[in-house]
N, C-alpha and C positions, 0 to 999 in steps of 0.2 A: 440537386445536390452539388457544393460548391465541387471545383477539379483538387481542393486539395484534399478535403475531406475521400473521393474516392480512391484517391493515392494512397492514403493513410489506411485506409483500408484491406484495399489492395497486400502492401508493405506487409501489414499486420498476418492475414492470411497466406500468405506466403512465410512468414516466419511458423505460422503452426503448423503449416501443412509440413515443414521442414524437420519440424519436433517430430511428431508421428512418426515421420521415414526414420529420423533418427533412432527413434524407438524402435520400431520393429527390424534395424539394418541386423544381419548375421552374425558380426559381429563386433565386440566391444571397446573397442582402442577406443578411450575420448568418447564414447556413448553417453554417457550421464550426464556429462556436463554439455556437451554438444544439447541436449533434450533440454534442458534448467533453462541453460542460454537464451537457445530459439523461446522458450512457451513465454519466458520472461521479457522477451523483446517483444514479442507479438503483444501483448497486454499494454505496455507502454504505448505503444503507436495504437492499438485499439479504442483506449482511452482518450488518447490526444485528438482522433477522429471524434467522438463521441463528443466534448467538450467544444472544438469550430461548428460540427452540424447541428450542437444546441445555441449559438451563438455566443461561446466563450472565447476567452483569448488563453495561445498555449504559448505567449511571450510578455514576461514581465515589460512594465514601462522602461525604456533604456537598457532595454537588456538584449543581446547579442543571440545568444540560443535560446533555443525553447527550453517550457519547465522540464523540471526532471520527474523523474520516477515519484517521487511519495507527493512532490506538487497534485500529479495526475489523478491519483488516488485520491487523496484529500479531497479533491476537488469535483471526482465523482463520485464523492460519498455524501459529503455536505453541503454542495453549493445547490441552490434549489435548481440554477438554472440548466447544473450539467448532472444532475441525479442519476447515476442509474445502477449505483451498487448500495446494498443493504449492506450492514458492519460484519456478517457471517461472511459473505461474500470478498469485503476488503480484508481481512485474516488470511483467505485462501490466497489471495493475491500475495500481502506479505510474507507467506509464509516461502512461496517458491521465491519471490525477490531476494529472501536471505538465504536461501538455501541456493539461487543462483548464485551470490556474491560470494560464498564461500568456494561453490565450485568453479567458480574463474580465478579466484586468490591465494586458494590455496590448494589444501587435500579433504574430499567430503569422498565418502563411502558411503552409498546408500543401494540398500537391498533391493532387485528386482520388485517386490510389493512393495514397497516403500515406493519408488519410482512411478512403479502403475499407480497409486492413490493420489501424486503430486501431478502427473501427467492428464490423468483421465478427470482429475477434480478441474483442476484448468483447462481443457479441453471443453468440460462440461460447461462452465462458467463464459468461456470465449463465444460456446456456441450462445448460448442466454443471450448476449450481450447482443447479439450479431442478429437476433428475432427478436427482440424488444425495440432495441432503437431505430433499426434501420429495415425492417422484416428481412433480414435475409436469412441462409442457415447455411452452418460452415459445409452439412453435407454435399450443398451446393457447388463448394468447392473444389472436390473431394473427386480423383476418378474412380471409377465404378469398381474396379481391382483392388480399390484398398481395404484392407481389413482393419476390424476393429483394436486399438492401441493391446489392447494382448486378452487372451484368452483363457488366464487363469487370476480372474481379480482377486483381492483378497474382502472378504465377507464381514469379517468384523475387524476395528484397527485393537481392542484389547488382546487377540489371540494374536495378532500381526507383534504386538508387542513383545508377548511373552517368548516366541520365536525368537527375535531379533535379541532382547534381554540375555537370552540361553546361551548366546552363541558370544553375546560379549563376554559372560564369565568365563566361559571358557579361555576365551584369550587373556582373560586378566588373572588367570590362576597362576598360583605358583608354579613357577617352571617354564615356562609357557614363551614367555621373553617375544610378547605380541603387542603390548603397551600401547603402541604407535599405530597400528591397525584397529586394538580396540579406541584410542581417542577417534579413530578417522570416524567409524563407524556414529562414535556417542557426539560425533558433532553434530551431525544430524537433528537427532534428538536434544542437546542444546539449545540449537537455533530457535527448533519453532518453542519450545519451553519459554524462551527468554522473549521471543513474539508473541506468546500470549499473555506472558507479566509483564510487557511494555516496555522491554530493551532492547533498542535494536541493536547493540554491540555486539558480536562478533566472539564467540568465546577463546578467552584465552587459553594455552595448552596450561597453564595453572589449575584453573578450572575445571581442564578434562579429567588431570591427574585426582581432585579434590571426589571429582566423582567417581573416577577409580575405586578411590581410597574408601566410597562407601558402599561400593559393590562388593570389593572385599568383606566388608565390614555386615555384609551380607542384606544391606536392605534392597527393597525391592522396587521395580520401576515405577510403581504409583506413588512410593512415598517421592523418590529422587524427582516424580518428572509430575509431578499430581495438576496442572495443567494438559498436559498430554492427555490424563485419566482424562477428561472432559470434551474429546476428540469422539467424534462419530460416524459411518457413514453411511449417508441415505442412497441406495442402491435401487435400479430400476432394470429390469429387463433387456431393456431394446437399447440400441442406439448408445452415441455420449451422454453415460447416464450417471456416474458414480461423483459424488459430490463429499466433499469435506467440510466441517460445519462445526460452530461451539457450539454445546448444549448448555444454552443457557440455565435452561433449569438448575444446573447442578453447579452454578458458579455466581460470581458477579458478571452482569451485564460488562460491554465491552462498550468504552465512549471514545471520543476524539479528544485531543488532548493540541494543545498550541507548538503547531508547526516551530522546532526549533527547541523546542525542550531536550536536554542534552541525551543521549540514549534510547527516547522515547521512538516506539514503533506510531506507523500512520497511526493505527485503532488501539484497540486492549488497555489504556489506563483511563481511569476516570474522571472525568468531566462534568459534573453534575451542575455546579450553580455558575452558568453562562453570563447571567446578571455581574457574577463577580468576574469574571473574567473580562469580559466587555464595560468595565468599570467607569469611564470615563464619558459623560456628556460633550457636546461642543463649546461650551463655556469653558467648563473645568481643561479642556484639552488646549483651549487657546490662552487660557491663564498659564499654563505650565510651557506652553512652546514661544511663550511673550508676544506673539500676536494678536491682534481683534479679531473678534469673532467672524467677521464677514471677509478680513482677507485670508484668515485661517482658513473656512469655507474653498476660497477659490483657490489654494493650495491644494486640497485634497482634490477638486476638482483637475486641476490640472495632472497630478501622478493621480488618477485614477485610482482613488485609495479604498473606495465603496463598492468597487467591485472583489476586492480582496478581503476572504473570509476572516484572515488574520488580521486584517485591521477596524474590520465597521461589521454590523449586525443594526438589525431593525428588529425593533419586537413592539408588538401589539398587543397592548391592555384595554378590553374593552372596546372602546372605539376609537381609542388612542395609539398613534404611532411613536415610540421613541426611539430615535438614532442613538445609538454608542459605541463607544473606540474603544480600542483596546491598549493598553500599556506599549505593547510590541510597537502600535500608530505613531503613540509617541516618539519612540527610538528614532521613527520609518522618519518621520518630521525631520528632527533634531540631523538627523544625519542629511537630510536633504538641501537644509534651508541653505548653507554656505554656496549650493551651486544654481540657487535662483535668484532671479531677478525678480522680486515682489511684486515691482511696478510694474510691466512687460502680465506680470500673470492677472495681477486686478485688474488691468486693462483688458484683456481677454476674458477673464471671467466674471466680472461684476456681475454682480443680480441686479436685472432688466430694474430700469428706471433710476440707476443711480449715473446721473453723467458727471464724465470726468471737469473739476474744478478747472477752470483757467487761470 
C-alpha cells in the first residue's frame, strides 16, 4: 500500500473517530456542526484514499490541488476503476456534505435524532468502505472505552418526522414570534428534500418563509417534503449498524447526471440515454475542434482526457468497442488549444509508425 494512500487513511480516521467524541462530548457549544464537519472531512479523504489505492488520479492535469468533494464522489460512484459506492450510498454521502455546508455557513438546527441518523448512517457507510476496499474496520480503530454514537436511535424516520413536524408548528403559530428558529430547524429538512430532487442549492430564507407559509396553511410533512417520505432505515442490532437509504420502490431511480450542471446534486437526477450524452465520435469531435483526427487523438492523449468520466466513455455493442466524447470534451478542447503547442504534442504522441517528415 502506497505511504500516501495510508496517510489518507489514517487522516480520514482520525476525523471520524473525532466526530464520535464530538457526539458523545457533555456538552453542546459547536456540537453539531463540530460532528457534520469532522464525518464530512473524513469521507473526503476516505474516498481520495480509495481512488490512489485503485490506481486513480485525485489531481486534475495542471491543476495545483486535489479534486474536491463531489469530484470524489462521482468518481467513486461511476468510474469503473475507483467503484466502491452504490447511488443509495452516494445520497447518504450528500446528504451530510449539505447539511455540513450549511452548518459551517450559516445557522442549521438539527434535532439530537436527526443527528444520530446523519452520524450513525456515516459511520455505518465509512465503516463499509474501510472492509471492502482495504479489510480493515473502523472498530479497529476505536479504544475499547468507547461507546456506541448514542443509545437511544430513533427506529423509524416517518415518526422521527412527525415529532420534529409538531414542534415546528408550534414555533410557527401565531404569537409565537419563533420564525427564525423554526426556518433554522426546516433547513435541515430542505437540504436533503432539494438532494433528493437534484439541487444542490442551499435554501434561500425566501424559501423557508414559503414553507412557513404552508405549514400555516396547514399541510403536512409528506406533501411539503414527499422526497423525505421515501427515506428509510435499515437498522441492525449490533455494532455501526443504522443505515439511511432511498426506497427505490416508491420513487424514480436516482442516476448521475454531468458534473457541472448548474444546481445539480452528485446523484438523484436523471440520466438515462448515455449514448446522448456522450454524443460525439472522434471524427465528429475533430471536425468541430478544426483539427485531424490523429492529431486531435494526441491532444487528448496528452491532457489525459479518457480517463475523465466527463469527457470519454467506451461502450460495447456486441463485439464492438466504441469511443465517445462528450460536449463538455469539446469545451475541455477549445479552451485548451490556445496554450498548446500542436507540434511539441504530435511529436510526443504520434501513433507508432508514423515518422516525422523532414
Amino acid at each position: 500500500m502506497k505511504r500516501e494512500v495510508r496517510v489518507l487513511i489514517t487522516k480520514a480516521t482520525d476525523s471520524a473517530l473525532l466526530s464520535i467524541e464530538h457526539f458523545n462530548r457533555p456538552w453542546d457549544r459547536g456540537r453539531h456542526e463540530a460532528v457534520l464537519i469532522l464525518i464530512d472531512r473524513s469521507f473526503e479523504l476516505l474516498l481520495k484514499a480509495v481512488i490512489v489505492y485503485k490506481g486513480g488520479k485525485i489531481r486534475e492535469p495542471r491543476a495545483k490541488e486535489t479534486i474536491g468533494f463531489d469530484v470524489c464522489v462521482r468518481k467513486c460512484l461511476s468510474d469503473v476503476k475507483s467503484k466502491c459506492l452504490s447511488e443509495e450510498e452516494a445520497v447518504t454521502i450528500q446528504i451530510i456534505n449539505s447539511l455540513r455546508d450549511a452548518a459551517q455557513h450559516y445557522i442549521l438546527d438539527v434535532s439530537e435524532q436527526q443527528l444520530y441518523i446523519y452520524t450513525q448512517a456515516g459511520l455505518t457507510l465509512f465503516d463499509k468502505i474501510l472492509r471492502v476496499v482495504f479489510d480493515k474496520k473502523l472498530v479497529d480503530y476505536l479504544p475499547e472505552r468507547v461507546l456506541a454514537v448514542s443509545s437511544n436511535p430513533p427506529t423509524n424516520f416517518g415518526n422521527l418526522m412527525e415529532v420534529e413536524f409538531e414542534d415546528i408548528k408550534r414555533l410557527v403559530a401565531p404569537g409565537a414570534h419563533k420564525r427564525l428558529q423554526a426556518r433554522s430547524k426546516l433547513r435541515s429538512f430542505a437540504i436533503i428534500e432539494a438532494s433528493l430532487s437534484g439541487n444542490r442549492l442551499q435554501p434561500s430564507e425566501r424559501e423557508l418563509e414559503k414553507i412557513v407559509a404552508q405549514i400555516s396553511k396547514g399541510k403536512g410533512w409528506q406533501e411539503i417534503f414527499p422526497g423525505i417520505k421515501r427515506l428509510s432505515l435499515d437498522t441492525e442490532d449490533k455494532g455501526l449498524s443504522v443505515t439511511l437509504r432511498i426506497t427505490k420502490s416508491k420513487g424514480q431511480p436516482i442516476h448521475l447526471v454531468p458534473e457541472g450542471t448548474p444546481g445539480a446534486t452528485i446523484v438523484a437526477v436523471k440520466r438515462v440515454d448515455e449514448i446522448g450524452y456522450y454524443s460525439l465520435n472522434l471524427t465528429a469531435l475533430a471536425i468541430k475542434a478544426g483539427l485531424s483526427g490523429p492529431k486531435l487523438l494526441a491532444v487528448i492523449k496528452e491532457l489525459k482526457m479518457q480517463d475523465n468520466l466527463e469527457y470519454f466513455k467506451e461502450f460495447r455493442f456486441g463485439s464492438t468497442n466504441h469511443k465517445r466524447y462528450s460536449p463538455k470534451a469539446l469545451d475541455f478542447i477549445k479552451q485548451e488549444l490556445p496554450n498548446l503547442d500542436i507540434d511539441k504534442i504530435w511529436d510526443k504522441n504520434r501513433p507508432l509508425g508514423r515518422k516525422k517528415m523532414s
